[in-house]
LUMZA-632030 format. One record per residue (C-alpha): x, y, z. Coordinates in steps of 0.001 Angstrom, whole numbers, padded with zeros to 6 digits, always signed. Layout:
// residues N
XYZ...
// end
This chain:
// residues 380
+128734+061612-020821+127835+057992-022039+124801+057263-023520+122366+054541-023042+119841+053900-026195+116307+052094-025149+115023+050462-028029+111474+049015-027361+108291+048962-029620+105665+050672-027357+106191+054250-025971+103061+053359-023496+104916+049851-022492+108108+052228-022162+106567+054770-020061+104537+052015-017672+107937+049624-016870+110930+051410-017767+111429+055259-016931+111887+054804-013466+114973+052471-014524+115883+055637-017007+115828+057722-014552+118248+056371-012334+120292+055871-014807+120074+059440-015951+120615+060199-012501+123779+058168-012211+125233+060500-014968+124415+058390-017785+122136+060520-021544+119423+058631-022179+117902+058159-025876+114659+056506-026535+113488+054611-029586+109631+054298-029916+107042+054112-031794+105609+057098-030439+101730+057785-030595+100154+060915-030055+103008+063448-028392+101697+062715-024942+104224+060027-023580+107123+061946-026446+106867+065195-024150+107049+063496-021039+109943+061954-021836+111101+064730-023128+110795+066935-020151+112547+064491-018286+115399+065020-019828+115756+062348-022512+116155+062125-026069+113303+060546-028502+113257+059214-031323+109952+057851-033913+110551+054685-035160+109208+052889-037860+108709+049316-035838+105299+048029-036454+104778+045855-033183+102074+043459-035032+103491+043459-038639+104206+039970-039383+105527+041517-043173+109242+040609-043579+109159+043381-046228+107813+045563-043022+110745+044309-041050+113528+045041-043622+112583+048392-044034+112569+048997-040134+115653+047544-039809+117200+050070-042328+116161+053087-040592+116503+051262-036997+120090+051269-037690+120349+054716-039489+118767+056167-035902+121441+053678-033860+124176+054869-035769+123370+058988-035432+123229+058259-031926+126036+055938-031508+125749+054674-027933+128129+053479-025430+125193+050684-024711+121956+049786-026333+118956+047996-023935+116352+046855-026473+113265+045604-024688+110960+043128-026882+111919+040866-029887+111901+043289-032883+113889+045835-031118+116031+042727-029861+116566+041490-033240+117561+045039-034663+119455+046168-032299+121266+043097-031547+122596+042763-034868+123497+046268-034713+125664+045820-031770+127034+042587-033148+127719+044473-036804+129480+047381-034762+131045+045644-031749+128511+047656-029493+127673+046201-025665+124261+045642-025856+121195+044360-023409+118558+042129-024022+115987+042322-021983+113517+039265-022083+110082+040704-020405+108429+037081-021433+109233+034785-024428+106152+035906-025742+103839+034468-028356+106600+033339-030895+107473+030700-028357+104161+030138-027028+101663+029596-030468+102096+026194-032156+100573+027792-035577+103128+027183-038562+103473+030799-039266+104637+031093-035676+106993+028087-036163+108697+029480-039233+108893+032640-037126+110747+030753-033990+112916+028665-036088+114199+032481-038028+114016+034058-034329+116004+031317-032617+119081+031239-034925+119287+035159-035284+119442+034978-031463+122335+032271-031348+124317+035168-033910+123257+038102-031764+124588+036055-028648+127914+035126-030271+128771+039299-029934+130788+038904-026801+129333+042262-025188+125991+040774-025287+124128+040250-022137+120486+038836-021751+118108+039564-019139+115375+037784-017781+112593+038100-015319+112604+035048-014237+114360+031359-014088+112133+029572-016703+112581+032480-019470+116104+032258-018904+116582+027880-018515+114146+028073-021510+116342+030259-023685+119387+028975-022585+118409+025112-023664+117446+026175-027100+119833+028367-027959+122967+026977-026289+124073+030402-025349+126832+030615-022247+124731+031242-018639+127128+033638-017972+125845+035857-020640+122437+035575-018484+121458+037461-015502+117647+037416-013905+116378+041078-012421+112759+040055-010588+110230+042419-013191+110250+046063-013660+109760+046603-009535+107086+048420-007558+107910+050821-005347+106047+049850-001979+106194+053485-000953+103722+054923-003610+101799+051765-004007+100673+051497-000010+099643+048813+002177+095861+049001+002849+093341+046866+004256+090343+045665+002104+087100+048011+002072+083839+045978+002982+081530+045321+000390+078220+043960-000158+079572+041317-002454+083564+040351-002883+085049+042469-005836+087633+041013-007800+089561+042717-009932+090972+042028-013867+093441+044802-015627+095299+043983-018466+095491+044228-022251+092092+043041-023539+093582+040237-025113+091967+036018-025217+095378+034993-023929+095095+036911-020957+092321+035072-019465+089280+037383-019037+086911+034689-020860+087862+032290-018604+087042+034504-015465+083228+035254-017254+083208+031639-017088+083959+031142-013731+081693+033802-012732+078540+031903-014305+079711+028514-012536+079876+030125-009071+076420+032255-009509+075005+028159-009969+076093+027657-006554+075015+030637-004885+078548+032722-004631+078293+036149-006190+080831+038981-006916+081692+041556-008711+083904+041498-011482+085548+045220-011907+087378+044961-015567+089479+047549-016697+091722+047415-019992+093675+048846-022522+092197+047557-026337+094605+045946-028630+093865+046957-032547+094955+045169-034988+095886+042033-032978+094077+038571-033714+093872+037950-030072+092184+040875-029246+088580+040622-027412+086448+042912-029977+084355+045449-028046+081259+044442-028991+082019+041149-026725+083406+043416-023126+079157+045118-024384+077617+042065-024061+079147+040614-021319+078272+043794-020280+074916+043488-020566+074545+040364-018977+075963+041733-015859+078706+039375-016218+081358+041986-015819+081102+045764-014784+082854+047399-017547+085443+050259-016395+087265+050940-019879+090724+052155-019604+091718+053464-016383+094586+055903-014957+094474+054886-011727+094493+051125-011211+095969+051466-008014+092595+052637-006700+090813+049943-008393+092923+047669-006710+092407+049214-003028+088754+049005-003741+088886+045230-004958+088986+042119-002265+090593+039781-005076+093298+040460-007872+092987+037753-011030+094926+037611-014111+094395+034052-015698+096377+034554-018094+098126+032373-020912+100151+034698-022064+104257+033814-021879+104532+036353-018978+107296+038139-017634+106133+039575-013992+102546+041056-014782+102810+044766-013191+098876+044576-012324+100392+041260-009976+102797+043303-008332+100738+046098-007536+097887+044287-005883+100870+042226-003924+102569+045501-002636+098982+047203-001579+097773+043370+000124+095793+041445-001522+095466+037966-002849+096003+037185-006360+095050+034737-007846+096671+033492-011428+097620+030551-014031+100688+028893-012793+102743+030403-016155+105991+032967-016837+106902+034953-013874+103423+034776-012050+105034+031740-010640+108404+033911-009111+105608+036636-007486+103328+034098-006179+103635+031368-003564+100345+029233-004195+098180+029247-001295+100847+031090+000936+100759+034444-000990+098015+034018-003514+097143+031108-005308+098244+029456-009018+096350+027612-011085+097094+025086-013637+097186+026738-017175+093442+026890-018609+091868+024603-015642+089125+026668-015513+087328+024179-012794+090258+024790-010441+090477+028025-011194+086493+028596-009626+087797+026476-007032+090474+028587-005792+089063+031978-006689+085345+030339-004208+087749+029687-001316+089316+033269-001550+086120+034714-001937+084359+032868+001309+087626+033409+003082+088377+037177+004440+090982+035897+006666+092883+033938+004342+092563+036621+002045+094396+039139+004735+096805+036810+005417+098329+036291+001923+098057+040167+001514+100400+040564+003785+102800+037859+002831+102183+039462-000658+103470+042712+000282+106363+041007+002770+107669+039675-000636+107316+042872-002650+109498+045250+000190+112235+042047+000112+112365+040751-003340+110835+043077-005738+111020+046282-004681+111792+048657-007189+115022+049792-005587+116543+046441-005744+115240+046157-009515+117167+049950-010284+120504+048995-008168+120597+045417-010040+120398+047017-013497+122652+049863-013025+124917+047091-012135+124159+045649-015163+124753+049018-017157+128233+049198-015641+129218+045489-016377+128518+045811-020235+130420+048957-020619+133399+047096-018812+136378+046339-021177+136243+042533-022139+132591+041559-022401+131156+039235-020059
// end
């Protein structure tokens, strides 16, 4: 039986986009390892009941200490080589990096999966450059490995990467996100409120726009236009970018947001909200949260950055926003909010797009196509 190795930093990121992908592929007949840095042994024994293999890794996903990095590449490769897999998918840079000179080193097919460029390509800072310049030319050796195949989530990762790194197109494929499948996350109409809800779920991160919502909420309360803002998110230790806690308090307070902490069910939130936002910043790849609310109905509304920009057709299914124009972005969000019909009507262009384009089945049957091609004899 051939084996497939994931390589990824977060087990939660791991458990939220990819095991539906390992499970087809387990299903198709392939042994499935996972490398993680596993916290807790919650997501470890779910993974492990499935039927895969995991393994703790040492990958520190905020460490910027090259010290940090040389140590987890030693015992990255140690756990690649006791494995020793017919193909290694390694989801984020570090793992990227690692793995891909791994596979270069031992002549290994390996996948690169690009789930947004991220903030090495997106902070102008001159740590971060240093880091891109060091990034960018270890990618142009990984690439050079002839059984190396990168995959995007959409065009502009892949045109981007392509022009700086001069690596051949036909090494490049683009698979529309992680999927949603439109058959657990249902088509629903909105619930009447007193007041429009909107809804923001995400990583409590700067980037991902949340303080630019708050402030969009205080311009339209000067005009008269209320709503709720329903916030739920996972906090981000460690991370410069994070919002601190005592700041999701005090907004809070003010009854600028209502507060729902981290949440196991988004999928309710989202049939109880009128509105989906995520002004985010961030280099995206397809934001899950985007693709839910688009599969159950209902308008999103998002900066026009990374993949939000393959999900979304503005003002047809949702609307995009310039990046950080927070006065268009009240503008938009006002006209959804005053607009139930509109609303409906990109809900269920929204989910028209999901079933024919993004649909987790046609995400699983494009990478197990993918899977098959880098085993093949010859490379790409």
């Amino acid at each position: 039986m051939k084996k497939i190795c994931y390589f990824i930093n977060s087990d939660w990121y791991f458990e939220l986009h990819w095991v539906e992908r390992a499970m087809a592929a387990q299903a198709a007949g392939y042994e499935i390892h996972v490398i993680s840095h596993f916290v807790g042994t919650e997501i470890k024994t779910k993974l492990t009941s499935l039927g895969m293999t995991c393994h703790n890794s040492s990958v520190s996903e905020q460490s910027m200490n090259p010290f940090d990095f040389i140590r987890s590449l030693y015992n990255s490769w140690g756990l690649l080589k006791s494995i020793n897999p017919e193909a290694l998918h390694c989801i984020t840079i570090k793992p990227c990096l690692m793995g891909g000179f791994f596979a270069r080193f031992y002549h290994k097919p390996v996948i690169m999966s690009f789930v947004g460029l991220g903030r090495v390509f997106m902070e102008r800072k001159l740590n971060m450059n240093i880091i891109r310049w060091l990034t960018l030319h270890s990618y142009k050796a990984i690439f050079s490995n002839k059984k190396c195949l990168l995959a995007f989530e959409h065009e502009h990762d892949r045109n981007t990467l392509v022009e700086l790194t001069q690596v051949d197109p036909l090494q490049t494929v683009v698979i529309d996100g992680a999927g949603i499948n439109p058959d657990i996350y249902h088509y629903s109409l909105e619930t009447p409120h007193d007041k429009p809800v909107v809804l923001f779920a995400s990583r409590l991160l700067w980037s991902k726009g949340l303080g630019d919502l708050v402030e969009v909420k205080k311009r339209l309360a000067r005009k008269g236009i209320d709503f709720q803002l329903n916030v739920a998110g996972i906090s981000v230790e460690g991370d410069p970018d994070a919002i601190p806690l005592s700041q999701i308090e005090q907004w809070q307070r003010e009854s600028l947001i209502n507060w729902l902490g981290k949440s196991n069910d988004v999928y309710s939130l989202i049939e109880a909200s009128n509105v989906v936002a995520l002004p985010s910043v961030y280099a995206e790849g397809i934001p899950r949260i985007l693709l839910e609310a688009a599969s159950v109905g209902r308008a999103c509304i998002a900066y026009d950055v990374g993949g939000c920009q393959s999900l979304i057709i503005d003002e047809y299914s949702g609307c995009l926003v310039e990046k950080r124009n927070v006065g268009l972005l009240a503008d938009k969000l006002e006209a959804l909010l005053t607009s139930p019909n509109k609303r409906a009507a990109m809900g269920i262009r929204s989910r028209e797009r999901v079933e024919n384009k993004f649909a987790s089945s046609l995400i699983i049957n494009a990478t197990l196509k993918l899977y098959q091609r880098a085993m093949s004899a010859g490379g790409y």
